[in-house]
VMD Tcl script that builds the backbone (N, CA, C; Angstrom):
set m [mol new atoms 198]
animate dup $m
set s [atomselect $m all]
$s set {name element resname resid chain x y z} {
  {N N UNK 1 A 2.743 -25.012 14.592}
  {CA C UNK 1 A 3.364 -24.239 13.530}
  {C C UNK 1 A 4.203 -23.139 14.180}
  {N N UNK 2 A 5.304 -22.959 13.539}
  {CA C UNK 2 A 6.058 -21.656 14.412}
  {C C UNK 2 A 5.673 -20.614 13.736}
  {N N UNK 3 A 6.726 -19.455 14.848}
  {CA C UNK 3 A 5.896 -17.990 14.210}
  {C C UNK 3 A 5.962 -17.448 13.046}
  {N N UNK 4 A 7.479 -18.049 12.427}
  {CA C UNK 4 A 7.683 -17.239 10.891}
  {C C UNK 4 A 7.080 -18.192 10.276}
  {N N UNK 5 A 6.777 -19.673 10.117}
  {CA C UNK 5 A 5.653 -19.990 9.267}
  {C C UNK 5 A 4.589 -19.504 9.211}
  {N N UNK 6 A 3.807 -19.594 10.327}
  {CA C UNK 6 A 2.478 -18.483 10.542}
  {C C UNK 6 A 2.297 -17.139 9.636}
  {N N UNK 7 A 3.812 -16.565 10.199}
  {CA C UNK 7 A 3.476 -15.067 9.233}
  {C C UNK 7 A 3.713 -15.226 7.875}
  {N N UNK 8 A 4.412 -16.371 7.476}
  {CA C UNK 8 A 4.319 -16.383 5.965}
  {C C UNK 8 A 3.241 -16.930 5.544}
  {N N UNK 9 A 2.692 -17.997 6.274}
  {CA C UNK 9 A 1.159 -18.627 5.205}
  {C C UNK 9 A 0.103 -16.878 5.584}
  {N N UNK 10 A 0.529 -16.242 6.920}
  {CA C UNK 10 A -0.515 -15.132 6.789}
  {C C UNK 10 A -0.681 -13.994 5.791}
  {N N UNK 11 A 0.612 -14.517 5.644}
  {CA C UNK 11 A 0.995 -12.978 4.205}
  {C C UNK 11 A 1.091 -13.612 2.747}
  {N N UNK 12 A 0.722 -14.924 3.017}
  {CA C UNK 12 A -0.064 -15.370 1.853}
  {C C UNK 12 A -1.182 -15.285 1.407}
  {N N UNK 13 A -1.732 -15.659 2.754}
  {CA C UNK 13 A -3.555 -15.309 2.415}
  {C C UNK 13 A -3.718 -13.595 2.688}
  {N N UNK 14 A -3.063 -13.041 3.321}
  {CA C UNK 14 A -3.148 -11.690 3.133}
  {C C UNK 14 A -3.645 -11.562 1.726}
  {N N UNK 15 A -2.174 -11.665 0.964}
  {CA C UNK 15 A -2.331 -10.738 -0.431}
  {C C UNK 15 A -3.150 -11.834 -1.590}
  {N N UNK 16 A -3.571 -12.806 -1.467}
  {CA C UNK 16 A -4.394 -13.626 -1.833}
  {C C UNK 16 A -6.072 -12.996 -1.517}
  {N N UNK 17 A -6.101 -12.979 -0.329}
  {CA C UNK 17 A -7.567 -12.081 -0.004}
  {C C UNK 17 A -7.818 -10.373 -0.577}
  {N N UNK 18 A -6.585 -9.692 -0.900}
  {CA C UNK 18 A -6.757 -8.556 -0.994}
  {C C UNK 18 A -6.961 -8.363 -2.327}
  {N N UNK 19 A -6.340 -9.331 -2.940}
  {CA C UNK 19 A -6.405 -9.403 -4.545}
  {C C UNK 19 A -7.484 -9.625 -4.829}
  {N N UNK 20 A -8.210 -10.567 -4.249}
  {CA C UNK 20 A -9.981 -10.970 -4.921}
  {C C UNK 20 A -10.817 -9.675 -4.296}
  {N N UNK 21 A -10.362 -8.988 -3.176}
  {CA C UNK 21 A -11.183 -8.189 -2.763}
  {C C UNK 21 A -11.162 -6.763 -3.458}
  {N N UNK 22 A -10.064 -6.783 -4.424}
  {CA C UNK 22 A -9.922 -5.514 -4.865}
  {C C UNK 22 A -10.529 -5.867 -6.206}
  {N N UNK 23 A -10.199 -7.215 -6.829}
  {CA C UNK 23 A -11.400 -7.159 -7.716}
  {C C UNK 23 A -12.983 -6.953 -7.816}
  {N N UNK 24 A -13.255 -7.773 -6.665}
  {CA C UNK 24 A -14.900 -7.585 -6.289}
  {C C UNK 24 A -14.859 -6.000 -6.494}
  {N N UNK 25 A -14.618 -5.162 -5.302}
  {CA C UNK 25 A -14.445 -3.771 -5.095}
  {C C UNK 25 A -14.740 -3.248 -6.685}
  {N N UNK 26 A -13.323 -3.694 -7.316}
  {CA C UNK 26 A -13.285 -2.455 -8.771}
  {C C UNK 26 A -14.691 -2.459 -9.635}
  {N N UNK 27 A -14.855 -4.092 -9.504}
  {CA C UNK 27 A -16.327 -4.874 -10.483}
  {C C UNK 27 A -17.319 -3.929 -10.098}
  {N N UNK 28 A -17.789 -3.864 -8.898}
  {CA C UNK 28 A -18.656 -3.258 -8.487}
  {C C UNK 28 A -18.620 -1.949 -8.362}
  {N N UNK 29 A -17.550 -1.261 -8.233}
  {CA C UNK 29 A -17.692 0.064 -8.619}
  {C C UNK 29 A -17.738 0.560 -9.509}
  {N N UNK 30 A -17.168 -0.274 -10.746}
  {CA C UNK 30 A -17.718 -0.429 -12.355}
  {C C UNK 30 A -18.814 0.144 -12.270}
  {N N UNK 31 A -19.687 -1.015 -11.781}
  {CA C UNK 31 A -20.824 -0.208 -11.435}
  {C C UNK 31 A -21.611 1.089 -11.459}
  {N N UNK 32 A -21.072 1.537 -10.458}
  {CA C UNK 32 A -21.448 2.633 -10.074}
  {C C UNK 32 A -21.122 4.021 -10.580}
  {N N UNK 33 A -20.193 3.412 -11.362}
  {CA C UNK 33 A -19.491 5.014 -12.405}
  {C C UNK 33 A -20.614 5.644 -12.958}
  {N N UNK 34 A -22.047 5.354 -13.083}
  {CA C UNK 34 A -22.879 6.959 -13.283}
  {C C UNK 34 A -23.025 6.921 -12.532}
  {N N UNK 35 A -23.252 6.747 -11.266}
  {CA C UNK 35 A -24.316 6.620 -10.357}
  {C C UNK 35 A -24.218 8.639 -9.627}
  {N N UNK 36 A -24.976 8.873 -8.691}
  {CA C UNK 36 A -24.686 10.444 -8.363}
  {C C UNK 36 A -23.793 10.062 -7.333}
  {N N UNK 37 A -22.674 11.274 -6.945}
  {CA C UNK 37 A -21.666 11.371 -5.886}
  {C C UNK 37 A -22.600 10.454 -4.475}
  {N N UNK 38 A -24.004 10.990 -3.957}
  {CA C UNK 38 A -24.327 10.464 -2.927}
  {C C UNK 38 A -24.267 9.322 -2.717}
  {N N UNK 39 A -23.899 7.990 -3.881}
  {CA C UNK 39 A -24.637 6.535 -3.718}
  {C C UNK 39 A -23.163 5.958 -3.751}
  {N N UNK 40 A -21.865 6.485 -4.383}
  {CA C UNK 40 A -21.078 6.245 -4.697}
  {C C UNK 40 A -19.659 6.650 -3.157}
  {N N UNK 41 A -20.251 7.707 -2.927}
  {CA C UNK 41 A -19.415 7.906 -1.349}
  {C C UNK 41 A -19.525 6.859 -0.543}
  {N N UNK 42 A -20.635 6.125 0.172}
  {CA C UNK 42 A -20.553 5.317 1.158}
  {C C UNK 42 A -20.187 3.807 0.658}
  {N N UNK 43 A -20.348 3.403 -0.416}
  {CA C UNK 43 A -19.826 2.458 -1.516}
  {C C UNK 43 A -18.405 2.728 -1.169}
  {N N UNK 44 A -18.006 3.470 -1.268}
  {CA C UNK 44 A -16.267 3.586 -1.295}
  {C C UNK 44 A -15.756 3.806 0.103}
  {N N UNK 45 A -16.714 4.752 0.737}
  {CA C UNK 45 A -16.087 4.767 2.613}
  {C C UNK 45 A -15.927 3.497 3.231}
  {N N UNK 46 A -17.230 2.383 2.863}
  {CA C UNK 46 A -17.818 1.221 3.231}
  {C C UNK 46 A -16.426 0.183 3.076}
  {N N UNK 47 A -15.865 0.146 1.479}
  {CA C UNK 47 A -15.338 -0.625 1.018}
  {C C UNK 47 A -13.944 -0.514 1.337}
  {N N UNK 48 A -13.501 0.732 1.460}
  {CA C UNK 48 A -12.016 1.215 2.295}
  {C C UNK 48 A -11.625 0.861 3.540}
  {N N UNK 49 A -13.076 0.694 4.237}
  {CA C UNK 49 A -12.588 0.134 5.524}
  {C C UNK 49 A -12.848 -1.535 5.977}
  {N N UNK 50 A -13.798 -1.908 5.158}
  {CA C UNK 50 A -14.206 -3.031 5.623}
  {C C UNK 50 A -12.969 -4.177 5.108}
  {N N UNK 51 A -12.339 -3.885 4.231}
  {CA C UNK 51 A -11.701 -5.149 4.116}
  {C C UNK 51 A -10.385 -5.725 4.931}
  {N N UNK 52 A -10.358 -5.124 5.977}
  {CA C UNK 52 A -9.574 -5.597 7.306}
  {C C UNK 52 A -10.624 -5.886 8.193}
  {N N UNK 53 A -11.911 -6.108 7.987}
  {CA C UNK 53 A -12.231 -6.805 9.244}
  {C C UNK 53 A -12.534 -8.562 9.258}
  {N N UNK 54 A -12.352 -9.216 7.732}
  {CA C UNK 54 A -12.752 -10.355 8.007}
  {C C UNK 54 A -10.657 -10.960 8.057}
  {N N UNK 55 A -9.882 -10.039 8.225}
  {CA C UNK 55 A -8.126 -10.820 8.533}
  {C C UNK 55 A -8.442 -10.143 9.866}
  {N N UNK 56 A -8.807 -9.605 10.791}
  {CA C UNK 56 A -8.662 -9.033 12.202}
  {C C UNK 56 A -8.339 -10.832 13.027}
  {N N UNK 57 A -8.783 -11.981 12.240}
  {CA C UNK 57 A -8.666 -13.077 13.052}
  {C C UNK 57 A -7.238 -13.674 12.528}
  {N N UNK 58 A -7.021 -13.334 11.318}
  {CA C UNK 58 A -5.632 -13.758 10.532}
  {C C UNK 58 A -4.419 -12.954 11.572}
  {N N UNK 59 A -4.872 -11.539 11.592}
  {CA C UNK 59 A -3.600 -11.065 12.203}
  {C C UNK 59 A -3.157 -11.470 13.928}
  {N N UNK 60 A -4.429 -11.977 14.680}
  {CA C UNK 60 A -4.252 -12.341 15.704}
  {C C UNK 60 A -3.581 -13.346 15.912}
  {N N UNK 61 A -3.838 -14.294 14.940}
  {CA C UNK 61 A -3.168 -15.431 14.962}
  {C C UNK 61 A -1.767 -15.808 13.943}
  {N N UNK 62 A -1.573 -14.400 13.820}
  {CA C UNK 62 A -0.015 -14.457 12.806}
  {C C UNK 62 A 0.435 -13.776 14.151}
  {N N UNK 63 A 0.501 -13.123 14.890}
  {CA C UNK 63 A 0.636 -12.665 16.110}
  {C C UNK 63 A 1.322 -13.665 17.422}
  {N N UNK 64 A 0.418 -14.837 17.271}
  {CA C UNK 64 A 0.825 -15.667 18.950}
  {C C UNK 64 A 2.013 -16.157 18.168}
  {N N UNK 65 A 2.808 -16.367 19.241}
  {CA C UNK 65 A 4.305 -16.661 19.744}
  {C C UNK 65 A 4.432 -18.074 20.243}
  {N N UNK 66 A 3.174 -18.824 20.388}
  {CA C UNK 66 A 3.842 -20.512 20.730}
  {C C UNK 66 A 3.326 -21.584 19.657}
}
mol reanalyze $m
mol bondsrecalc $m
mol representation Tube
mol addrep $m
């Protein structure tokens, strides 16, 4: 596959993955709308960062050049 195919099927599943992940995210923080500030901070620190670590393998490989 060449590289600008690569980066386009990657920036497909990019915004394909980010979309279900921001639903999960909102669903579940639904959730948590009483919950107290303490239970609801790491819920949201957690969720802000984690969803670049399961594309860390997408971007490597939208990345190679042969």
């Amino acid at each position: 596959m060449s590289y600008g195919a690569r980066r386009a099927v990657g920036a497909v599943v990019i915004l394909a993955y980010l979309t279900a992940y921001v639903i999960v995210a909102v669903a579940v923080g639904s959730h948590l709308a009483g919950a107290p500030w303490f239970v609801q901070l790491p819920f949201y620190a957690i969720a802000g960062v984690c969803w670049a670590l399961p594309l860390k393998p997408l971007f490597s490989w939208m990345g190679r050049r042969s």
